[in-house]
C-alpha positions as CSV (number, residue, x, y, z in Angstrom):
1,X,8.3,-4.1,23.2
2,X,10.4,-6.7,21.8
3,X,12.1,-5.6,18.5
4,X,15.3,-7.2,16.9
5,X,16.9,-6.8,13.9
6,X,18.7,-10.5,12.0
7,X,21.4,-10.6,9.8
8,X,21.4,-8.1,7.2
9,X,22.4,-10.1,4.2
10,X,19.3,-8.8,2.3
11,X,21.5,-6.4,1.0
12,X,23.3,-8.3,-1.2
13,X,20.9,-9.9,-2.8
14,X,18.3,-6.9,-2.9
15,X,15.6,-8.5,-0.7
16,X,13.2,-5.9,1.3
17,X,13.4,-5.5,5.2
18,X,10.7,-6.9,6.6
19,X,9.0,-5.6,9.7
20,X,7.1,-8.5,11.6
21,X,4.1,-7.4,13.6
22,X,2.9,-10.7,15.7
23,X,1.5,-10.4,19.3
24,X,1.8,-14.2,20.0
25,X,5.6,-15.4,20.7
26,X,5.6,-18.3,18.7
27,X,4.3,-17.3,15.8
28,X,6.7,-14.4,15.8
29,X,9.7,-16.6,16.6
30,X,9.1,-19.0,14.0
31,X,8.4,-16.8,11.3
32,X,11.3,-14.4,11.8
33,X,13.9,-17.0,12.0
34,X,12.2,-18.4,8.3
35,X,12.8,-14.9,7.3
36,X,16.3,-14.9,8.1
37,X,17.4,-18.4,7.0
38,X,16.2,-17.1,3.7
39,X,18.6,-14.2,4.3
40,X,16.0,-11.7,4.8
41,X,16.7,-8.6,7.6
42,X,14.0,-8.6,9.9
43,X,12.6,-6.8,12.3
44,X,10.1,-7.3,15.2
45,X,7.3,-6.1,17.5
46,X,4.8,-7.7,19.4
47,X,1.5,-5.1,18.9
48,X,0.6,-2.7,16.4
49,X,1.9,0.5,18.7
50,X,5.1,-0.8,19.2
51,X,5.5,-1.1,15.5
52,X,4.1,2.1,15.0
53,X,7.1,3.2,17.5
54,X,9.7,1.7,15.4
55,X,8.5,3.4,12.4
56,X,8.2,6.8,13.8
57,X,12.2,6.8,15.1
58,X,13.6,5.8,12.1
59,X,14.4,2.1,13.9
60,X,12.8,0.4,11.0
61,X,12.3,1.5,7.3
62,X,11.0,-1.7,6.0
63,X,10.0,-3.2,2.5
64,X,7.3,-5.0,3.1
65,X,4.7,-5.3,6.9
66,X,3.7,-8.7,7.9
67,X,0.7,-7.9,10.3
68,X,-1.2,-10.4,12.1
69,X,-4.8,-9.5,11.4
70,X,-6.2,-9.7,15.0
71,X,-4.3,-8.9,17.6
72,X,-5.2,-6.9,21.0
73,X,-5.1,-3.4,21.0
74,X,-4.5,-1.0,17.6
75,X,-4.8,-3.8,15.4
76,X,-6.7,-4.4,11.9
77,X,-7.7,-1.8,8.8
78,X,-7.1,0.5,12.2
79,X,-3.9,-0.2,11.8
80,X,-2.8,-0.6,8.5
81,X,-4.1,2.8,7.7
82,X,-1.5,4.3,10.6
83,X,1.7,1.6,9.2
84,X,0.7,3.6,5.6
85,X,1.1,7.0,6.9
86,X,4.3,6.1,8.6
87,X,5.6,3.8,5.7
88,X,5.8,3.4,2.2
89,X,6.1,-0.8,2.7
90,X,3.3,-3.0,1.2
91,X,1.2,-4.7,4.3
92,X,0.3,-8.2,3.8
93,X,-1.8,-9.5,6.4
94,X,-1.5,-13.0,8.1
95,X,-4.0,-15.1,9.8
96,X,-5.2,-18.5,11.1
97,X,-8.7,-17.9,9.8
98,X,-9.9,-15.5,7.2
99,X,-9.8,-11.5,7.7
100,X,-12.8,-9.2,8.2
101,X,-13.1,-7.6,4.7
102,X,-12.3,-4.3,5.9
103,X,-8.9,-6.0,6.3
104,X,-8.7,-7.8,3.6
105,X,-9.4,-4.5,1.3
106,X,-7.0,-2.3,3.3
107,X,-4.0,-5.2,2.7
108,X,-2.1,-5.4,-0.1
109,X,-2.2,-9.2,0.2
110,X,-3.4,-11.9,3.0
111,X,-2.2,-15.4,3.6
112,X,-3.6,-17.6,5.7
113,X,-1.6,-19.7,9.0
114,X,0.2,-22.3,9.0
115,X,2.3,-21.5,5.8
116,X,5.6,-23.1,4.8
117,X,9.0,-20.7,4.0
118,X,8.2,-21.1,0.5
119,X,5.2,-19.8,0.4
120,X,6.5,-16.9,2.8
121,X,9.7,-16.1,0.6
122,X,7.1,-16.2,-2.8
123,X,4.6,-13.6,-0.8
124,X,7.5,-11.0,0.2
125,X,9.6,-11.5,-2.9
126,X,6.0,-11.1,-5.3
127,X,6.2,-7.5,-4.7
128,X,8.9,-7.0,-7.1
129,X,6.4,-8.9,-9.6
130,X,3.7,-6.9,-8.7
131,X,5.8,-3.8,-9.5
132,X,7.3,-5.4,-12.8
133,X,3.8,-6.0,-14.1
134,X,2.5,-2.5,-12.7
135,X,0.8,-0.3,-15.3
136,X,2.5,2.4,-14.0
137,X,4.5,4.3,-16.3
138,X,7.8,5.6,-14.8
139,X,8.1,8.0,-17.2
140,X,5.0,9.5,-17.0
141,X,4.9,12.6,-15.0
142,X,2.8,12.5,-11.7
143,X,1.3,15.9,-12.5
144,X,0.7,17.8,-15.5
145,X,3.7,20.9,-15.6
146,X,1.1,22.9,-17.8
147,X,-2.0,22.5,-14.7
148,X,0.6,23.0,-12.1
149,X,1.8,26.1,-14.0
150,X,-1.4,27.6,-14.5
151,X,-2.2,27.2,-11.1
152,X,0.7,28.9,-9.9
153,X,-0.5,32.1,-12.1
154,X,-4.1,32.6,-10.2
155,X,-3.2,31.7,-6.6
156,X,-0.7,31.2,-4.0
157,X,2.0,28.4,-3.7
158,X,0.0,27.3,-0.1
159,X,-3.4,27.0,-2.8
160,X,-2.3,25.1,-4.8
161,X,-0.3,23.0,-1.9
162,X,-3.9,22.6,-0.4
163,X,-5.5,21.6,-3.8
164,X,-2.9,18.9,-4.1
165,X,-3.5,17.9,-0.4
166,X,-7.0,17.4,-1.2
167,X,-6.7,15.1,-4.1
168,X,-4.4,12.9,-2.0
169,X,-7.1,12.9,0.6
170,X,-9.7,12.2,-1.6
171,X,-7.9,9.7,-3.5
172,X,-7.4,7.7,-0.1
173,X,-11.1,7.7,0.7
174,X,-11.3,6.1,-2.7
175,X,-8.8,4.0,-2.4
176,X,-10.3,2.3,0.7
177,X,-14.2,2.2,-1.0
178,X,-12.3,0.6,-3.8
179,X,-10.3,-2.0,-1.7
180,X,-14.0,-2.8,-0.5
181,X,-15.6,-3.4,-3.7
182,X,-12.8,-5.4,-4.9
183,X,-13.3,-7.4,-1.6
184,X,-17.0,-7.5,-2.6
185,X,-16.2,-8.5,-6.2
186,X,-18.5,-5.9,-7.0
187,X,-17.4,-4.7,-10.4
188,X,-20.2,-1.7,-10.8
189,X,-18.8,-0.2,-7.5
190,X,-15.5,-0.5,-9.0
191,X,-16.2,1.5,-12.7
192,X,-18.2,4.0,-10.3
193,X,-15.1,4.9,-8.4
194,X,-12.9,4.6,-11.1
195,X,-15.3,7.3,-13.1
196,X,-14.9,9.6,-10.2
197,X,-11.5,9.4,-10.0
198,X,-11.0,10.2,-13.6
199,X,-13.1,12.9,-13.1
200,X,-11.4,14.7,-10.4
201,X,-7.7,13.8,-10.5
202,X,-8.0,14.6,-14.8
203,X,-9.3,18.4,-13.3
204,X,-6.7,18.9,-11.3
205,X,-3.7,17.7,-13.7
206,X,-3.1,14.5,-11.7
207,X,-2.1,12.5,-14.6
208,X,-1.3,8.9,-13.0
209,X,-4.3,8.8,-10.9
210,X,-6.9,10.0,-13.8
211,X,-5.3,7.4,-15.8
212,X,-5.6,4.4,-13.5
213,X,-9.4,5.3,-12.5
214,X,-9.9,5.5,-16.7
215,X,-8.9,2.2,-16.4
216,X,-11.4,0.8,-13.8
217,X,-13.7,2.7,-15.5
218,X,-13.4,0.2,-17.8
219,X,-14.1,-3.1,-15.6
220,X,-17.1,-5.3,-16.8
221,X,-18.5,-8.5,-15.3
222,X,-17.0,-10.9,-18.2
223,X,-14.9,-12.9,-16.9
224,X,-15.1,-11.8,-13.3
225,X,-11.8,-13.2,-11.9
226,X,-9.5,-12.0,-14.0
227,X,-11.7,-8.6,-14.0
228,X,-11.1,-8.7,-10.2
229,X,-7.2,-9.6,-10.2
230,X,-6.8,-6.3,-12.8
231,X,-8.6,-4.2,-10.7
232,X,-6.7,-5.3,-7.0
233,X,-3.5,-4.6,-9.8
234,X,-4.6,-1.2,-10.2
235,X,-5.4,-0.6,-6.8
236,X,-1.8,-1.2,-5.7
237,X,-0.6,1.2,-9.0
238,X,-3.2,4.0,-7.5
239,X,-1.6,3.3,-4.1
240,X,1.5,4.0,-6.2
241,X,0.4,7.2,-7.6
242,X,-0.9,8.8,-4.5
243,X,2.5,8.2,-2.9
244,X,4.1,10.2,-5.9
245,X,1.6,12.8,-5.4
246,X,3.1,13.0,-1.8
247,X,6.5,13.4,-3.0
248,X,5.8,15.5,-5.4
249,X,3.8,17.7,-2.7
250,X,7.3,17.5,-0.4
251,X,9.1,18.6,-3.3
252,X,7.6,21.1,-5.3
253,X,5.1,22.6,-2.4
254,X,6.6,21.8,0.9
255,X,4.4,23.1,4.1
């Protein structure tokens, strides 16, 4: 495992950390040094378990995951799913030809080898757009006091701890049939996975989450593209809402 960490002038002007997952040298090389002329702090590793490794000992608590999309070994959708468990960072995927959808859903962005540093700094440093324009409401509670409340009166903390556990699962299942039919552009996919998410997280007081799948409830095939950007905009604001729902879990219902 090869894993180092550049200057850390990100600090000061608030970029993310970036953690660069690359199995082929060069590629690696040259991308980290962009990074760090750019002042970026950046870390390396060469396969998807040593980054996994880096993650899981506290080495590296990154911003935003640069992941090759093929590389030998854990690698892929594979792996982005285990770099979400581990981290809160959004995962953009890099290639020299296009991804496999599967890929392309599970990332929150993809671009495509050989790229310049501009195009590398305006990738990283989008994430702040993204969250700018996010329909995300920070002061909307994640869950409903009154649902939470009455669910504490009929059953046990470790209930409603599981009840809570289960919408987060469920919500990642949809997440990923959702990244697919975004991939697929298929917007009837889309409004049914949105309905069912309304459905269940509005039942169980998840207010964020029932909101956002309202939302794509609403998609339509007019104007397709733009129907298509909204929807990969609420996909990274449901990501957005399931990790609240974690924290909420850790803070109000801990194991």
């Amino acid at each position: 495992m090869h894993t180092r960490c550049m200057h850390e002038r990100s600090a000061k002007r608030e970029l993310p950390v970036v953690l660069l997952i690359d199995d082929d040298l060069v590629s690696r090389e040259v991308t980290a040094t962009v990074l760090t002329m750019n002042g970026f702090t950046v870390h390396t590793a060469v396969n998807g378990g040593a980054s996994l490794e880096l993650l899981s000992n506290g080495a590296c608590r990154p911003g935003v995951i640069l992941m090759d999309a093929q590389m030998p070994g854990l690698s892929g959708a594979e792996l982005i799913a285990e770099l979400r468990v581990r981290s809160k960072a959004r995962v953009y995927a890099i290639s020299g030809s296009n991804p496999p959808p599967e890929v392309a859903a599970a990332a929150d962005g993809f671009l495509l080898k050989p790229f310049n540093a501009d195009t590398l700094r305006k990738l990283i440093e989008g994430h702040k757009t993204e969250a700018a324009n996010s329909l995300l409401d920070p002061n909307e509670p994640v869950v409903s006091a009154e649902v939470l409340a009455q669910l504490r009166k009929v059953m046990p903390e470790s209930a409603v701890r599981q009840i809570y556990a289960a919408v987060v699962a469920d919500l990642a299942g949809r997440i990923e049939a959702l990244g697919a039919a975004i991939a697929k552009g298929d917007a009837a996919e889309i409004r049914r996975i949105g309905h069912a998410i309304k459905g269940g997280c509005g039942m169980a007081g998840a207010i964020q989450a029932a909101r956002l799948g309202a939302l794509l409830e609403r998609v339509t095939l007019e104007s397709e593209d733009n129907q298509m950007d909204n929807s990969a905009a609420l996909l990274r604001d449901l990501r957005a809402a399931v990790r609240g729902l974690e924290r909420m879990l850790d803070a109000e219902l801990p194991a």
